[in-house]
DRENFI-179990 format. One record per residue: residue in three letters; x, y, z of N, C-alpha, C in turn. Coordinates in steps of 0.1 Angstrom, whole numbers, padded with zeros to 4 digits, always signed. Layout:
BEGIN
AlaXYZXYZXYZ ...
end
This chain:
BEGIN
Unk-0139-0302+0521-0135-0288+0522-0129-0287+0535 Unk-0122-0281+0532-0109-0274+0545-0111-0259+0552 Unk-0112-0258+0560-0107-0240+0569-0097-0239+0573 Unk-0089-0231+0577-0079-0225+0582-0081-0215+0595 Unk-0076-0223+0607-0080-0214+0622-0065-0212+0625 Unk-0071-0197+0629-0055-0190+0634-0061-0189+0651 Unk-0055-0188+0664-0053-0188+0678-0044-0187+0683 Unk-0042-0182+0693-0032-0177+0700-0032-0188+0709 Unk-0013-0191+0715-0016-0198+0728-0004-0192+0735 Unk-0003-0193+0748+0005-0190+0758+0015-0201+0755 Unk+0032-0192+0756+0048-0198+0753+0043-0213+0761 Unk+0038-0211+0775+0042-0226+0779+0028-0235+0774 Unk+0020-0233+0769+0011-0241+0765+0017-0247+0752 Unk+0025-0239+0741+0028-0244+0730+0041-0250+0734 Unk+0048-0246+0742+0059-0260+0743+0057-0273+0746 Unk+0046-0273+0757+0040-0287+0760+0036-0293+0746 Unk+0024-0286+0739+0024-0292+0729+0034-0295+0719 Unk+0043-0287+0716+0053-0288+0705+0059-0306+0714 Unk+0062-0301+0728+0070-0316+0730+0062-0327+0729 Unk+0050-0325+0731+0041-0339+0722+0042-0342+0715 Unk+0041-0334+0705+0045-0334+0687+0053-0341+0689 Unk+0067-0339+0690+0081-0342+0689+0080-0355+0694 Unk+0072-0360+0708+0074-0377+0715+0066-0382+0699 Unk+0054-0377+0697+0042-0385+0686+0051-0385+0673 Unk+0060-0379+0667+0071-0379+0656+0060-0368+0642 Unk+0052-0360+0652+0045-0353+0640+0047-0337+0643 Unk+0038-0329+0633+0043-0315+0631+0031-0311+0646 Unk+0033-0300+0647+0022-0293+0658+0010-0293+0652 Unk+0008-0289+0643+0003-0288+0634-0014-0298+0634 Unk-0004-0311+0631-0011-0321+0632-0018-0327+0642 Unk-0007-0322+0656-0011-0328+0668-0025-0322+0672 Unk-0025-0307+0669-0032-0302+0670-0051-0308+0665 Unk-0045-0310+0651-0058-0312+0642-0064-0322+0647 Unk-0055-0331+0653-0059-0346+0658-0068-0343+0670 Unk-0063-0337+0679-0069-0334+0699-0083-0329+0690 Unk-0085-0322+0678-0097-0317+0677-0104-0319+0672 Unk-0099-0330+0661-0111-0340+0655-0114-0349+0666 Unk-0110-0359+0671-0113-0366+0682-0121-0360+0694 Unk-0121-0351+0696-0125-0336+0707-0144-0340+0701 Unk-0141-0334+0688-0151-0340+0678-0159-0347+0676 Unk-0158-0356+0676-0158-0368+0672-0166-0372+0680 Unk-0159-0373+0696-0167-0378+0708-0178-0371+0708 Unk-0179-0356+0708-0192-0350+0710-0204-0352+0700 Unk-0198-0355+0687-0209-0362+0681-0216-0374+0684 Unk-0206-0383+0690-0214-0397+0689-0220-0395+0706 Unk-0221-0385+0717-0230-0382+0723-0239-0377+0719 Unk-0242-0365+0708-0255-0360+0705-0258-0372+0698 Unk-0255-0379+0691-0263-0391+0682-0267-0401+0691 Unk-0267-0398+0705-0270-0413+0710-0291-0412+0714 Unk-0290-0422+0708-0311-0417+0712-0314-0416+0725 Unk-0322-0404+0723-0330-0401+0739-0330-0409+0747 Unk-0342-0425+0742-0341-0433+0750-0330-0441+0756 Unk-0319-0441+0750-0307-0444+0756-0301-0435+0766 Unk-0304-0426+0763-0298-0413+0772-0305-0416+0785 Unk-0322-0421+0783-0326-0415+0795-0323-0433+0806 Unk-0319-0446+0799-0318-0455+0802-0301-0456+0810 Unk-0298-0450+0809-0281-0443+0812-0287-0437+0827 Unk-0293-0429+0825-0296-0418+0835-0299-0427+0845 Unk-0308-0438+0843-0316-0448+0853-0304-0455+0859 Unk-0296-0461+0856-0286-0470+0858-0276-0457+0866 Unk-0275-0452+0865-0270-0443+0873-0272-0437+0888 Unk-0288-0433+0886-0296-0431+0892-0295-0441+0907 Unk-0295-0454+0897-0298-0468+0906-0287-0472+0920 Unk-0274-0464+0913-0263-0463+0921-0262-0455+0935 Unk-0275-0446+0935-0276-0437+0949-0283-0439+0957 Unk-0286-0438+0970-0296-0443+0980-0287-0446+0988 Unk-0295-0455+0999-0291-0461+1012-0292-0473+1010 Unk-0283-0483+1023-0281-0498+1026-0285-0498+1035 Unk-0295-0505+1037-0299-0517+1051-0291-0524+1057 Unk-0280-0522+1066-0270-0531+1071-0276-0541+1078 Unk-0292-0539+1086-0299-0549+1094-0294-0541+1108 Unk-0291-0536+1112-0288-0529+1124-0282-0518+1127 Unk-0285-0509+1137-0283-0497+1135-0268-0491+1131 Unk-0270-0485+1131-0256-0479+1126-0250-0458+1128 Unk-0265-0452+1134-0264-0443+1136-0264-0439+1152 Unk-0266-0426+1159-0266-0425+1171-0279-0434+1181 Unk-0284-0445+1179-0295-0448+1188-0286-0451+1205 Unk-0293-0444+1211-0284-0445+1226-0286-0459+1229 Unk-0298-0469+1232-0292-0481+1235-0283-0488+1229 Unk-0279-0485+1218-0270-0498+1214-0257-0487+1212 Unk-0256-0478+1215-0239-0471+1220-0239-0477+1234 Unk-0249-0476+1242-0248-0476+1257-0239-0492+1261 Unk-0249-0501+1253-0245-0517+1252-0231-0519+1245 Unk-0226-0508+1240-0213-0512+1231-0202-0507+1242 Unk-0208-0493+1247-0196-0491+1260-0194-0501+1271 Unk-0210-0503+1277-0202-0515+1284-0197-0524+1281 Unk-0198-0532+1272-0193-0543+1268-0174-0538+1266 Unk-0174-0531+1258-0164-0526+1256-0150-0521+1272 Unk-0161-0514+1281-0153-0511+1292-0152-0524+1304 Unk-0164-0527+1306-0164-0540+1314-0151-0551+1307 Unk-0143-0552+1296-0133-0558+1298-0121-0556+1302 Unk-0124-0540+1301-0110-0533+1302-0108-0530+1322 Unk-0121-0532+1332-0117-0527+1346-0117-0543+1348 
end
């Protein structure tokens, strides 16, 4: 079974699309039908994905944030700025 949707779009939104049509060699029509089955489509096969997948996703993601141990400091500690300017100035006088 088929519906029929009527919507409005603004002149320059429908030229862009009409010129896709025209590169794709199809009606607007179709271009249309297509961006919104596929639109579709995708959001189905995210609600069908199982929870436990969902929440196994989330972990692996998760896993990506935190902090690195470089082994040495790397923020304001004054002795080792202090030891970096000298070193750094004592070659330059």
């Amino acid at each position: 079974m088929t519906q029929v949707l009527s919507f409005e779009l603004s002149d320059e939104v429908y030229a862009a699309l009409q010129e896709q049509a025209d590169v794709a060699g199809v009606s607007l029509a179709e271009l249309v039908v297509t961006f919104i089955e596929q639109q579709y489509s995708s959001l189905k096969r995210e609600n069908s994905q199982p929870e436990t997948e969902k929440e196994a996703d989330r972990q692996r993601f998760r896993s990506h944030a935190g902090s690195i141990n470089l082994g040495y400091a790397t923020g304001a500690e004054n002795e080792s700025i202090d030891a970096d300017l000298v070193r750094v100035y004592s070659n330059i006088f």
